[in-house]
N, C-alpha and C positions, 0 to 999 in steps of 0.2 A: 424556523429559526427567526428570532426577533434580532432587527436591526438598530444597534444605536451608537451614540458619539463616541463609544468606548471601543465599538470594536474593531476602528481603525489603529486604535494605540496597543492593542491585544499583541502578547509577547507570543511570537510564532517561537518552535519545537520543532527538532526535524523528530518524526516518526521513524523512516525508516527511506537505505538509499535502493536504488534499483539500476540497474545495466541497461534495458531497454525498457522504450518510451511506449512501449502495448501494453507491457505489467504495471508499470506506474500509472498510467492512464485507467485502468481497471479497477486497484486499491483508489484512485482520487474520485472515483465518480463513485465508488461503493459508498465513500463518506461523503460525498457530496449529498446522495441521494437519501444518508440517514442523520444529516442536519447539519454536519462539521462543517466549517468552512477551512477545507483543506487548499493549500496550493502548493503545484509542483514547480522547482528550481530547480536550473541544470541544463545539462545538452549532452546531447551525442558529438563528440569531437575525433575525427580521423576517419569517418567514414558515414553511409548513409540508413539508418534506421530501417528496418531492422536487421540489415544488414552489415553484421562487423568489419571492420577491414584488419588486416595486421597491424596493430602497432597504435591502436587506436582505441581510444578512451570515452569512456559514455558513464557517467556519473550522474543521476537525477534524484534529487532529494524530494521526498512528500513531505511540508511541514504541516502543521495543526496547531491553534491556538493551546498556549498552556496549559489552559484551563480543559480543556475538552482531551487531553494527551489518553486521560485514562480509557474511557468510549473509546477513545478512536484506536487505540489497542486491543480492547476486545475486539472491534471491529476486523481489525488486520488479524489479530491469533485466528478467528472466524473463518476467514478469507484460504489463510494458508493452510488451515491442519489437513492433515491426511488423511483422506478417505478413508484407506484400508484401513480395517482393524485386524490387530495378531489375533491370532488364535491358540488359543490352550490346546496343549494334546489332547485333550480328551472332546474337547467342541466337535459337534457332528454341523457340516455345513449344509446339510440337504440337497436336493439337486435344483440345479438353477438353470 
């Protein structure tokens, strides 16, 4: 990623919020590491990471530069989809 004057004024995006600071941590180095300059805002409030307490609120937002929003969604869809795949009645799964 090339640095210049501009992309300290670069309009941040929230991507997407998260509950606890290990998943957010995880999606921000994924883009960290394929060029975004992502950063996380927010905290864990009412209690101590990553443990909830009752009554206790943990909100941390991932933003990303406006510009970079599309990438860095591919990136997250990437990140979260699902393993599994269904299977049709008729799919022989072999033995595994």
């Amino acid at each position: 990623m090339t640095k210049n004057n501009n992309d300290k004024d670069a309009e941040f995006v929230t991507l997407a919020h998260f509950a606890n600071m290990s998943e957010a941590g995880q999606v921000h180095e994924l883009l960290q590491n394929n060029g975004i300059d992502a950063v996380l805002q927010g905290g864990n409030f009412g209690g101590l990471d990553p443990l909830p307490m009752v009554g206790g609120f943990s909100e941390i937002q991932l933003l990303v530069p406006a510009a970079e929003l599309e990438k860095a969604m591919e990136l997250y869809d990437a990140f979260f989809q699902d393993e599994s795949q269904t299977l049709t009645e008729d799919q022989d799964v072999g033995n595994q």
